[in-house]
C-alpha positions in Angstrom: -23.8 -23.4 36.4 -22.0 -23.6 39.6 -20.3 -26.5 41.1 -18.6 -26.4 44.5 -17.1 -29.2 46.2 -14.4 -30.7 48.3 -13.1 -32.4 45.5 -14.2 -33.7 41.4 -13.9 -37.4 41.1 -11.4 -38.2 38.8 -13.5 -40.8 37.5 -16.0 -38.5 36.2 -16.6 -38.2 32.6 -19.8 -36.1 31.6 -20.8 -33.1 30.2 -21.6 -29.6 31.3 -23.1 -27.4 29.0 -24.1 -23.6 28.8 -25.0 -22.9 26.1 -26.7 -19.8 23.4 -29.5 -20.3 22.0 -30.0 -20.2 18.1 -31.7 -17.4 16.2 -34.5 -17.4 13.9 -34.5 -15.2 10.6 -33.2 -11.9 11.1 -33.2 -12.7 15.1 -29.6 -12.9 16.6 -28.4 -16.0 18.6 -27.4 -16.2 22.3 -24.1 -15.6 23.8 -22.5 -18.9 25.7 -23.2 -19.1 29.3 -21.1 -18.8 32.7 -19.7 -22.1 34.2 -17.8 -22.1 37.4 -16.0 -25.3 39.2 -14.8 -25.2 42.3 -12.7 -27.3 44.0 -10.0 -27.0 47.2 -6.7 -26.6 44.8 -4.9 -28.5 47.9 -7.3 -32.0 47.8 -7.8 -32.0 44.2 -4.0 -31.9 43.7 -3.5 -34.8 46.2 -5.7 -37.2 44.0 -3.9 -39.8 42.1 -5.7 -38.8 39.3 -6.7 -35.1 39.6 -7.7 -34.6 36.0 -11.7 -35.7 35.4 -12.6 -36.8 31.8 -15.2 -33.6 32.5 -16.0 -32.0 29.2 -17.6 -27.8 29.3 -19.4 -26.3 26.9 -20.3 -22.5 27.1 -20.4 -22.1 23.0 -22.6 -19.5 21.7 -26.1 -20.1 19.8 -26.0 -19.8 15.6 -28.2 -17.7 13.7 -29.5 -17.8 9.6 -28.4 -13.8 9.6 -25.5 -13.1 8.8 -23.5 -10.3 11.0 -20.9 -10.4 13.8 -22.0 -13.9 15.9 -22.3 -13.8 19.7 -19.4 -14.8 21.4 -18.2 -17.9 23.6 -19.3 -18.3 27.7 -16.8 -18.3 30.7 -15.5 -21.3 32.5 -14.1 -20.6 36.1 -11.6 -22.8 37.4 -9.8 -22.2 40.6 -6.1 -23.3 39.5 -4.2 -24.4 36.1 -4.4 -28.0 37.6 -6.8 -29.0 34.5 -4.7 -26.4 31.6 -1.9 -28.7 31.0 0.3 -29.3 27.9 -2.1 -31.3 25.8 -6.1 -30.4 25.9 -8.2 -32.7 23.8 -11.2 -34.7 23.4 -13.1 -32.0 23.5 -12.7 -31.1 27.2 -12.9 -27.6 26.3 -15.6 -26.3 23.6 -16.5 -22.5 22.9 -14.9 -21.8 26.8 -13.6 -18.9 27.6 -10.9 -19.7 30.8 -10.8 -17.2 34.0 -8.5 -18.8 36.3 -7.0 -16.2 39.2 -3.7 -15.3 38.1 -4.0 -16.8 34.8 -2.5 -14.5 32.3 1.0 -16.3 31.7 1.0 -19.9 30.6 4.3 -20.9 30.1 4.5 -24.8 28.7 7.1 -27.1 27.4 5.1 -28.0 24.5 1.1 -27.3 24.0 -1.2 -29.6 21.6 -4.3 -28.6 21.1 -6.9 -31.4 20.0 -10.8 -31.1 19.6 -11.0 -28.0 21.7 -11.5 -24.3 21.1 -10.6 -22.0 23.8 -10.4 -18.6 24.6 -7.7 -16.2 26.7 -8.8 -14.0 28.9 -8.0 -10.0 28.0 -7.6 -8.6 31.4 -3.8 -7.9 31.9 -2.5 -9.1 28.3 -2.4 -12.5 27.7 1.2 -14.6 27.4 1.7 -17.9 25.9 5.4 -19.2 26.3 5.8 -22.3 24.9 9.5 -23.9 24.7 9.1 -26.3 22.2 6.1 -26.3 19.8 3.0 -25.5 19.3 0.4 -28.1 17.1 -3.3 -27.1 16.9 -5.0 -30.3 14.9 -8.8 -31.6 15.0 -10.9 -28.7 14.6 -9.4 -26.9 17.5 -9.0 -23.0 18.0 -7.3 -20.9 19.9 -8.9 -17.4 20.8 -6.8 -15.0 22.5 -8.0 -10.9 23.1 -5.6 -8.3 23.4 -5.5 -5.8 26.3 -5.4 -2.4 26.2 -2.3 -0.7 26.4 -1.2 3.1 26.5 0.2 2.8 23.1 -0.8 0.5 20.5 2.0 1.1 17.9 4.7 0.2 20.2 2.5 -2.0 22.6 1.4 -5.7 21.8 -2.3 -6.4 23.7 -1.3 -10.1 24.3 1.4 -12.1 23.0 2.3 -15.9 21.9 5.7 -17.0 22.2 6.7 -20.2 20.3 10.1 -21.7 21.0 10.0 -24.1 18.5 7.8 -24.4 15.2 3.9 -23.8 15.0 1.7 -26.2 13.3 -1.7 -25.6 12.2 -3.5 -28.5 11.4 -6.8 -28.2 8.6 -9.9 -27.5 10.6 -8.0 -26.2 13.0 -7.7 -22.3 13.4 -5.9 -19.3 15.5 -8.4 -16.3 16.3 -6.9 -12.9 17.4 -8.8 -10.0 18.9 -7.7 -6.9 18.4 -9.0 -4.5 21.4 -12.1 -3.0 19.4 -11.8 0.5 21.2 -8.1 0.8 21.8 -6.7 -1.0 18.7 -4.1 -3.1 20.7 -3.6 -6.3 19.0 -2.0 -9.9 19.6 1.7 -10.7 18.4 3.0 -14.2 17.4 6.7 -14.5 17.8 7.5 -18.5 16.3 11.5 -18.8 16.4 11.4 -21.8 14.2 9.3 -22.6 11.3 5.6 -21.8 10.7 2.7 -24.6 8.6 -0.7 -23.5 7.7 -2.3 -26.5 6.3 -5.6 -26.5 3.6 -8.4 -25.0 5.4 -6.9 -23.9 8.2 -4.9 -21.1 9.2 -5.2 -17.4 11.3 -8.9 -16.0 11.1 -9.7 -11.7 12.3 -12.3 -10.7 10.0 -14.7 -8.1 11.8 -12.2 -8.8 15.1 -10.3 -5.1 14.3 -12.1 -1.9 15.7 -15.6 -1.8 17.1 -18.7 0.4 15.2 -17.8 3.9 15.0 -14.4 3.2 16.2 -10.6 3.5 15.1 -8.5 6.0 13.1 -10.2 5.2 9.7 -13.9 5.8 11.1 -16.1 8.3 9.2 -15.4 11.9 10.8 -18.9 13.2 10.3 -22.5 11.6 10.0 -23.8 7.9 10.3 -23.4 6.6 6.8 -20.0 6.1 6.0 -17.7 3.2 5.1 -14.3 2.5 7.8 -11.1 2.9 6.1 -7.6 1.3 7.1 -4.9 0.6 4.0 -7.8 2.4 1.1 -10.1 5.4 1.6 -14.3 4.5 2.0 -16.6 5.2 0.1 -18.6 8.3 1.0 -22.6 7.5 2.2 -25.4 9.0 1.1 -24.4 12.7 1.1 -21.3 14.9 1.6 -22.4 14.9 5.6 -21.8 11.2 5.4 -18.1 11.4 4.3 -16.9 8.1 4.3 -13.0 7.6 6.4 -9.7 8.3 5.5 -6.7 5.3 4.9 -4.0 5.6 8.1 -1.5 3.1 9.0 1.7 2.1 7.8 1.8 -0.1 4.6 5.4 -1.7 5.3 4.5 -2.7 9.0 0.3 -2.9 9.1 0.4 -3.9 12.8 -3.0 -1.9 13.6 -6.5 -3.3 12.9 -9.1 -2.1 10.5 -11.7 0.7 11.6 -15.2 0.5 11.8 -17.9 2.2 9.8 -20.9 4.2 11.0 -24.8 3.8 10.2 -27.9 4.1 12.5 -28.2 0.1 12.0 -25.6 -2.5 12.6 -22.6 -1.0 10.7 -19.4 -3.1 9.8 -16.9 -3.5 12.2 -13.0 -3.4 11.0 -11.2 -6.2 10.3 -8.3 -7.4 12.6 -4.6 -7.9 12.6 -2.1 -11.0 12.0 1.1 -10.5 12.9 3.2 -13.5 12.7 7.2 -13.0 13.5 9.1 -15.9 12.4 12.1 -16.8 12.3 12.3 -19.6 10.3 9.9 -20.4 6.9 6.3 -19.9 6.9 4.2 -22.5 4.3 1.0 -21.7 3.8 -1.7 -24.0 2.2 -4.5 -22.3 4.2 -5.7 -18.8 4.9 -5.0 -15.7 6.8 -8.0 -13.8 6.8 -8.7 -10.3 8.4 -11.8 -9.2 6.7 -13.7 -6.4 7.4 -17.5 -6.5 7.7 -20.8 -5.5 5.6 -23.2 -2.9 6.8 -25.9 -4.9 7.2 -28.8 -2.2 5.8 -29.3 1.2 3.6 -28.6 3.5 6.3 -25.1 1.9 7.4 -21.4 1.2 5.9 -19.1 -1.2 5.9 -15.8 -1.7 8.1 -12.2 -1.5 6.2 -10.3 -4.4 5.8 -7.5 -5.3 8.6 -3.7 -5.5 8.9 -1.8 -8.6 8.5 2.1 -8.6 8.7 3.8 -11.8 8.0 7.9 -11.9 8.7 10.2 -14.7 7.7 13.0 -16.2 6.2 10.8 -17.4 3.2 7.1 -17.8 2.2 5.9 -21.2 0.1 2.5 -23.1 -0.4 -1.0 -22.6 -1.8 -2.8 -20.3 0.4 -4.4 -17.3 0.4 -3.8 -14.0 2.9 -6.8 -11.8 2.7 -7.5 -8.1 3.8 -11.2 -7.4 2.3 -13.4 -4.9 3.0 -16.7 -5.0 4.2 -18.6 -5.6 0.5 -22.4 -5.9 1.6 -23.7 -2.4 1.9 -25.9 -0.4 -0.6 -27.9 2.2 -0.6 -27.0 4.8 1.5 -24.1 3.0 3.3 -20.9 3.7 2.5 -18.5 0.9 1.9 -15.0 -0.1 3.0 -11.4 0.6 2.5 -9.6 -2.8 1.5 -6.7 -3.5 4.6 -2.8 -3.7 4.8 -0.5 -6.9 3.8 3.3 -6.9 4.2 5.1 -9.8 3.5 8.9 -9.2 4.6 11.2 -12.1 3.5 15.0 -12.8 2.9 15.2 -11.7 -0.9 18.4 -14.3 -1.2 16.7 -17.1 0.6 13.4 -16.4 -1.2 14.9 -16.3 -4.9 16.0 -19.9 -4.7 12.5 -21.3 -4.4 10.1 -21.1 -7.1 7.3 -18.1 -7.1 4.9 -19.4 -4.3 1.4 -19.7 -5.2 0.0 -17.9 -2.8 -2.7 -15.6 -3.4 -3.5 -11.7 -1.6 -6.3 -9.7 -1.8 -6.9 -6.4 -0.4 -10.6 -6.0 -2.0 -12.9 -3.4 -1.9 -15.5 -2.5 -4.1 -14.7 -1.0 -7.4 -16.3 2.4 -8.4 -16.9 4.6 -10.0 -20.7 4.4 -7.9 -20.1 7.5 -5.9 -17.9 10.9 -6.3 -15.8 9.4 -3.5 -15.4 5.9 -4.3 -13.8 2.9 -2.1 -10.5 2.3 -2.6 -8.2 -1.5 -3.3 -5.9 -2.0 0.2 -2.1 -2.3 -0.1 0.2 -5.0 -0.5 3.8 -5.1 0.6 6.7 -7.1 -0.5 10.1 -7.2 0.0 11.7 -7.1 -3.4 9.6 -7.6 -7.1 10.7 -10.9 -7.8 7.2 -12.6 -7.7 5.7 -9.9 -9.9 6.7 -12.0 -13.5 5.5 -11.8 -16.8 2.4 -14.0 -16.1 0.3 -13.0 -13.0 -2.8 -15.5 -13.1 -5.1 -16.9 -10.9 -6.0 -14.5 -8.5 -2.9 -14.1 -7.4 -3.2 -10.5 -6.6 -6.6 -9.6 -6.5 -7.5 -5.4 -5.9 -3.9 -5.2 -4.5 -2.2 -1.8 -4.8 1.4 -2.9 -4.8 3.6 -1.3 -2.7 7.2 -2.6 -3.5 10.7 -1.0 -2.2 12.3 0.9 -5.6 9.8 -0.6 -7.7 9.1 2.5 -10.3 9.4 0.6 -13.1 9.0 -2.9 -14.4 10.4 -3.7 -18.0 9.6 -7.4 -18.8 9.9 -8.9 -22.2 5.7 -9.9 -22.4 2.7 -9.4 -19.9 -0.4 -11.3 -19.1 -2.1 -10.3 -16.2 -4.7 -13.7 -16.3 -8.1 -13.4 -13.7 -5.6 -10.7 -11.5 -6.4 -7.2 -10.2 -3.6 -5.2 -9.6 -2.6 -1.1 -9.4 1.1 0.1 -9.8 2.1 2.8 -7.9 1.3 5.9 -8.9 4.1 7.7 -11.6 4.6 4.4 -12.9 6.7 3.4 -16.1 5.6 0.1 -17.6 7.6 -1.1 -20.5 6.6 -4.1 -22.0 9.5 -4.9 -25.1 6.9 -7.6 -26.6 2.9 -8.4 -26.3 0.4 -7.7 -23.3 -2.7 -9.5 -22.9 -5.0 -8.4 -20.2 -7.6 -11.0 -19.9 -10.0 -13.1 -17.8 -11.6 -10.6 -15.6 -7.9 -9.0 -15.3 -7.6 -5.2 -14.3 -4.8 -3.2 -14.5 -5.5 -0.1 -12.5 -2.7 3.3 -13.7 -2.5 6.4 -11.7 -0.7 9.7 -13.1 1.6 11.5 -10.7 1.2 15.3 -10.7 3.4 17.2 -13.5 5.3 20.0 -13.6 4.6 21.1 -17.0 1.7 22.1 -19.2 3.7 20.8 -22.1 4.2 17.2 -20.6 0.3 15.6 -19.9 1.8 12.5 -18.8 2.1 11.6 -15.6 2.2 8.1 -16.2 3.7 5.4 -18.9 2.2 2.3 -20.4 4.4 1.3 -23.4 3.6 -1.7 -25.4 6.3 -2.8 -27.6 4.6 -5.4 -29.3 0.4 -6.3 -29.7 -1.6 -5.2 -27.1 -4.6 -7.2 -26.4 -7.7 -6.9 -23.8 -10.1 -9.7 -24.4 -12.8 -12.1 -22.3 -13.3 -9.2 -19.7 -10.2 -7.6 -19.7 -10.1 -4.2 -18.5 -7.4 -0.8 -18.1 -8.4 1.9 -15.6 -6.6 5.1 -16.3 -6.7 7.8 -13.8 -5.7 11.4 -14.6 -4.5 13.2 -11.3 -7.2 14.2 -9.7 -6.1 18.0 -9.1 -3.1 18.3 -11.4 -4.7 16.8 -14.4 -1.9 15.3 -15.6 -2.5 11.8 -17.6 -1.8 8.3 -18.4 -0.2 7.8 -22.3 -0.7 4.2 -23.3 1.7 3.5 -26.5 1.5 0.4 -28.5 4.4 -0.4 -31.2 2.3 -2.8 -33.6 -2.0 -3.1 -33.1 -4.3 -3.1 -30.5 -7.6 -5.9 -30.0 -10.5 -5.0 -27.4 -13.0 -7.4 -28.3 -16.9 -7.1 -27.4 -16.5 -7.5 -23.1 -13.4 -5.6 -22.7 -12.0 -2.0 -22.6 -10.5 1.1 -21.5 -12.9 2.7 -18.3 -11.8 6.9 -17.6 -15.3 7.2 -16.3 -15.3 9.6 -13.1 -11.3 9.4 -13.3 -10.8 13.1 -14.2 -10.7 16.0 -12.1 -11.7 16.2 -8.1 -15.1 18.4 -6.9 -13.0 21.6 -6.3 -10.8 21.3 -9.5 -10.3 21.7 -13.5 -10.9 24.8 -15.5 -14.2 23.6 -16.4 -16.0 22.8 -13.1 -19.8 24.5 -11.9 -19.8 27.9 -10.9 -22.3 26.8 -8.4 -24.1 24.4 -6.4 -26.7 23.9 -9.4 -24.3 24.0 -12.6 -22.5 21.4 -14.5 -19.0 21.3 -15.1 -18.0 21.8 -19.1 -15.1 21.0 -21.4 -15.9 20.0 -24.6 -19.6 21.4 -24.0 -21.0 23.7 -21.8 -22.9 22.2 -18.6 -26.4 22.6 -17.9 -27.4 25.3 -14.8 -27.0 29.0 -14.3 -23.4 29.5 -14.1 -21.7 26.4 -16.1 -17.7 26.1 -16.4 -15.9 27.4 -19.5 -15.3 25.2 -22.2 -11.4 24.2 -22.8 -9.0 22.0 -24.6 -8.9 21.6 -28.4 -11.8 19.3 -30.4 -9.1 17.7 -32.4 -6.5 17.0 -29.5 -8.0 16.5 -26.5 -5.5 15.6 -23.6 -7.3 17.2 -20.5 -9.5 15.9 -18.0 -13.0 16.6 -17.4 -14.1 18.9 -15.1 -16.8 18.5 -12.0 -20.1 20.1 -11.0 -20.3 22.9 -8.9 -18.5 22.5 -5.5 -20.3 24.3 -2.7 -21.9 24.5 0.5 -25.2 24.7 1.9 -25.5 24.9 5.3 -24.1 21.9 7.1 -24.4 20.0 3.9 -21.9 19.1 1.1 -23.6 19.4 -2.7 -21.9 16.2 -4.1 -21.4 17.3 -7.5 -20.2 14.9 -9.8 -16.8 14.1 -11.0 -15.1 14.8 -14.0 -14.4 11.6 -17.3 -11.1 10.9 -17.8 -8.4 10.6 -20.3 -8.2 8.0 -22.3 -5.3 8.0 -24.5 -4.1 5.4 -26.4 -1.4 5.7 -29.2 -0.6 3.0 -31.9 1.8 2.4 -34.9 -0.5 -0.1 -36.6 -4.5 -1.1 -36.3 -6.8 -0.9 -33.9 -9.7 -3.3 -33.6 -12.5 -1.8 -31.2 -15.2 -4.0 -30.4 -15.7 -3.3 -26.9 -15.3 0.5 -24.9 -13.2 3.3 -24.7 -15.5 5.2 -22.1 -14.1 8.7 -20.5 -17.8 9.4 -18.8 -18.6 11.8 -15.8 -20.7 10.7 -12.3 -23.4 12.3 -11.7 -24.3 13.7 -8.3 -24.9 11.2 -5.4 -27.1 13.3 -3.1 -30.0 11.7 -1.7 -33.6 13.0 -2.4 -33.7 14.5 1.0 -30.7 16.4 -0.1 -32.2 17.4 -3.6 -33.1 21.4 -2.5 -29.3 21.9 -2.6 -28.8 20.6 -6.3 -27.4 17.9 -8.4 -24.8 18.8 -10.3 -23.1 16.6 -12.9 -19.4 16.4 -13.9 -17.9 16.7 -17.5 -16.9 14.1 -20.1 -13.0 13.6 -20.6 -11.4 12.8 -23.1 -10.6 10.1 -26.1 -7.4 10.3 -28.0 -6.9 7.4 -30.3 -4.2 7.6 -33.2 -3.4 4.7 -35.4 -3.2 3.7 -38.7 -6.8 2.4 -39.4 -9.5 1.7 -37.1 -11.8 -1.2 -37.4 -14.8 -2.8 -35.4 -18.5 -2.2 -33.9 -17.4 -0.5 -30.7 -18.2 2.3 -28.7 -15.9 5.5 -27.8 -18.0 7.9 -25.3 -17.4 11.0 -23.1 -20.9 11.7 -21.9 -22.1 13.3 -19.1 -25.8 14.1 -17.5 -26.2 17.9 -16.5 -22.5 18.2 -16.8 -21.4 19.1 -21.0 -20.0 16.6 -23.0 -16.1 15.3 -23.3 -14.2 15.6 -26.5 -13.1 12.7 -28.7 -10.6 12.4 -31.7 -9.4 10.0 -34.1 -6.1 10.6 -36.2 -6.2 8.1 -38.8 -2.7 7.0 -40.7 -0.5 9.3 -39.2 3.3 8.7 -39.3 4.7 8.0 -35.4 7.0 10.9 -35.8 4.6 13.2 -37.1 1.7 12.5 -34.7 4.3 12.6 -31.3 5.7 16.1 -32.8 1.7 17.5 -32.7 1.5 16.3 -29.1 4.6 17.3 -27.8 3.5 21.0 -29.0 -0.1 20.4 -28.0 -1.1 21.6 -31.6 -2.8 19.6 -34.2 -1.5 22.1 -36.7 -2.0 20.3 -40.0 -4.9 18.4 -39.4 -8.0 18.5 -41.6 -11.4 16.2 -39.8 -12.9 13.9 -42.4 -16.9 13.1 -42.2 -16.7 9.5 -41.6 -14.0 6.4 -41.2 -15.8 3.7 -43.4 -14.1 0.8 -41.6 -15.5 1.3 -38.0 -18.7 0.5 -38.0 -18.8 1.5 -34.5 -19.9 4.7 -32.4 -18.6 7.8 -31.0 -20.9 9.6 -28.5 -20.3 13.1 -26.6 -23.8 13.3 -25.9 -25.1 14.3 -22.5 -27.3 11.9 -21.1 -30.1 14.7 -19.6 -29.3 18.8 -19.7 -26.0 19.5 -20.7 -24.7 20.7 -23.7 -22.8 17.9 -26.6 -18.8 17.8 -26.6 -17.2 17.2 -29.8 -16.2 14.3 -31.8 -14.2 13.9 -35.0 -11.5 12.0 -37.7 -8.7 13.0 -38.7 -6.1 13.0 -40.7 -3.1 15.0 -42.4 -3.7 17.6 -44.8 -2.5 16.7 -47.9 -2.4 12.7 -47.4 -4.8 10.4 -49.3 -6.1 7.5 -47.5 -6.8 4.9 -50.0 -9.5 2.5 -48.9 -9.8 -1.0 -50.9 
């Protein structure tokens, strides 16, 4: 639509419209149209009333598919005669402003009411505001950053806010990063900062474009994007998925973009909000990545959100997910980047906030190279206490300044997902309860020496208890092969839903002294692997502390054989009982290569390994270290031996002593070494002390 004239009446009060049109099924929707208004700035000006009751609409059609929308129209105007400090009653819906010039708007105060506009991105947008800023009945503010030469040390566009910044519920702040160059928008508010109930800051899929950003796969069309967690490889080692970059203290870049020869995911955005004062949040920063939206395409990585300020209170919830919707062939995404920097003393006199992260991306193990949680950065440890509940970190890899160790006096982690850094020493003095969906994710750092396997610490003064779906994930260093040890002072319940999950946690494709020989063998430890050239077998039936070892790592051609990854460790250590009625599981993957990839081989990984000691062992559970292609793991019971006696045969890494009894009467549950297809079993057994009667009543 174009309108030229002398003048617009001021007493004018309709409607113009150019609008998308809506799409049907899997049939995308319309972008908004162009409008263009012109007037003499001069006559317009001279009008009593210059300002027409006009309202423009340039908003974009809606589709049933789900998938990046179509964006907003243009509306020309000749002057900022019409931008002034308060726009409302919907005089500006879905518009996207090009005014000549217009790339500073500097205002006293600026309300925004019933409108949603958009900033243009041609020079890098500023918005200087004096006093404050209030967006409030469903309004939005869209503003695109420019590309600059350097994006780390380069803001696209920026918003400057003298006073404090209100967002209203229904009302919400949209920031585009630049999708190619990865410059993004900056939000300096030198008083306070409220976020009100659904409202708040929303950049998911508005980080890097398809194919696009430092996290994108290197190779092939399949994989996931990565930012603050690695992707998930596609459908074949040409289809690796990308690599995490970025800074976790300061996550000021977007999230990358995935490949795929349909509609990949594009990366989530960035949030970066510099206040000076407090920031309460009731509603939601978002800067989710997006699904691959078929078999043939991943998902884009989560995006950065960096939040600075004198303290942090309310209900909300600050979200960097990854793209979750892909299957098949499609890789998916890294989870994103969250810092929150506050002032520790200010911060410590309010109570915990209940504000909620998450850095999600999807949980393996699925693939030899699985998705990885994002990062979450906080200034001190003082809101990780000794209950962590609902979903108040959920899939957040914590990332805290000197935190290598946490010693609290009990532990329930309550509907919460959370991994410590790796190395970690937790020491809990009384009882842990891991419950409700609850995962607490462990990662050994490499060791130095063969004679000390643990690279991580879980100590458990008191009871330890995983019930109602609650869930440890031990992971042995993936080249070194040191371990996790999990001690427990008094006895240990895993009911029927819960457990202890090694699977595919053991050695990398290209490590462990058991792995393939070649592209078509498995890799061995307790039992051999199936194939021509299987690894050796290793490690001791009646203490097994090692990892399990891959398939056979090599190449054919252009193409990457993805052999399967090696079981864990499990190893769990108690003074008194253990009640099993759930799983201690240390199981290989098996290859991932598509069928078309099938003439280079498939070969599986190893089981790990089981260690439980204890003084009896009761319940219907299951303990397995199986494998298909690859050998089985090893798993071992010692039954009733003293504490002293049992840590003297590991610290020599000899079970001298030991005898294996046939049976244990009072577990009525399984223990299963087994491979799956080819393969060779691993070994299983109880024991005890020579010499020591175990009376049974």
């Amino acid at each position: 639509i174009w309108l030229s004239a002398h003048t617009i009446d001021p007493d004018s009060d309709g409607t113009v419209s150019a609008t998308g049109g809506n799409g049907n099924g899997w049939g995308g929707s319309g972008s908004g149209g162009r409008i263009a208004v012109h007037y003499l700035p001069e006559a317009q000006a001279a009008l009593g009333n210059p300002e027409p009751a006009l309202r423009f609409f340039t908003a974009s059609g809606t589709c049933d598919r789900p998938g990046v929308p179509a964006f907003m129209g243009s509306l020309f105007l000749p002057d900022k005669l019409w931008i002034g400090e308060t726009l409302s009653n919907k005089r500006f819906v879905h518009t996207r402003l090009v005014i000549p010039g217009f790339d500073h708007w500097h205002v006293a105060s600026l309300t925004l009411d019933d409108c949603i506009i958009g900033l243009s991105d041609t020079n890098g947008f500023l918005i200087e505001i004096d006093g404050d800023l209030e967006l409030r009945n469903n309004a939005e503010l869209h503003i695109r950053a420019a590309a600059v030469d350097d994006p780390l040390t380069e803001d696209g566009a920026c918003v400057m806010v003298g006073g404090d910044m209100v967002v209203k519920s229904d009302a919400w702040v949209v920031p585009y990063a630049h999708p190619t160059n990865g410059a993004t928008v900056r939000f300096d508010i030198a008083g306070n900062l409220k976020v009100e109930t659904d409202g708040g800051f929303r950049a998911d899929a508005l980080g890097y474009d398809r194919g696009q950003g430092p996290g994108q796969p290197p190779l092939g069309a399949r994989g996931g994007g990565a930012y603050g967690g690695d992707a998930q490889l596609g459908s074949s080692f040409a289809n690796p998925g990308g690599l995490a970059y970025g800074d976790p203290v300061y996550p000021i870049e977007p999230g990358s973009g995935a490949k795929g020869q349909q509609s990949p995911g594009e990366g989530g955005g960035a949030i970066r909000l510099y206040v000076s004062g407090d920031v309460h949040l009731d509603g939601l920063l978002t800067a989710n990545g997006h699904r691959g939206w078929n078999n043939h395409s991943g998902s884009g990585s989560g995006g950065g959100i960096l939040v600075m300020c004198r303290t942090l209170s309310g209900s909300g919830h600050i979200r960097a997910d990854a793209g979750t919707g892909t299957h098949g062939s499609g890789g998916y995404g890294g989870g994103g980047r969250i810092a929150i920097h506050y002032d520790t003393d200010a911060q410590s006199a309010l109570p915990v906030p209940g504000v909620r992260f998450s850095t999600y991306a999807v949980p393996g193990p699925q693939r030899v190279f699985d998705a990885q949680m994002g990062t979450l950065y906080l200034s001190d440890a003082q809101w990780i206490t000794e209950t962590l509940d609902n979903r108040r970190f959920w899939y957040t890899r914590l990332v805290i300044p000197n935190f290598t160790e946490w010693t609290p006096s009990s532990l329930t982690l309550d509907e919460c997902v959370i991994s410590l850094p790796e190395g970690f020493h937790l020491d809990v003095a009384g009882t842990m309860v891991i419950t409700n969906d609850a995962v607490l994710y462990l990662y050994a750092a490499a060791t130095n020496s063969a004679s000390d396997r643990y690279g991580m610490r879980l100590d458990v003064g008191g009871d330890l208890k995983l019930v109602d779906n609650g869930w440890i994930y031990p992971h042995a260093h993936t080249n070194n092969g040191a371990i996790v040890g999990i001690r427990v002072g008094q006895d240990i319940v895993i009911d029927a839903s819960s457990g202890i999950d090694a699977d595919a946690r053991g050695y990398f494709p290209g490590f462990g002294a058991g792995q393939g020989g070649n592209s078509s063998s498995g890799g061995s430890y307790g039992g051999l692997g199936a194939g021509t050239s299987p690894g050796m077998l290793y490690g001791l039936p009646d203490l097994p502390l090692q990892p399990g070892s891959p398939g056979g790592w090599n190449k054919s051609g252009d193409n990457w054989v993805a052999s399967g990854r090696g079981g864990g460790v499990v190893h769990l250590l108690a003074n008194g009982n253990v009640q099993l009625d759930g799983l201690l599981s240390a199981s290989a993957t098996h290859t991932v290569v598509s069928t078309s990839y099938a003439q280079y081989g498939s070969p599986g990984g190893s089981g790990g390994s089981i260690l439980v000691a204890c003084r009896d062992l009761r319940g219907t559970g299951l303990m397995r270290a199986i494998a298909r292609d690859g050998g089985g793991g090893r798993i071992a019971v010692w039954l009733n031996l003293t504490p002293t006696y049992r840590d003297q045969l590991i610290a020599a890494a000899s079970p001298t002593g030991l005898t294996e009894v046939d049976t244990h009467p009072r577990f009525h549950g399984l223990l299963d070494a087994e491979p799956i297809t080819d393969g060779n079993p691993g070994t299983t057994g109880f024991f005890r002390q020579v010499g020591t009667l175990i009376m049974i009543r």
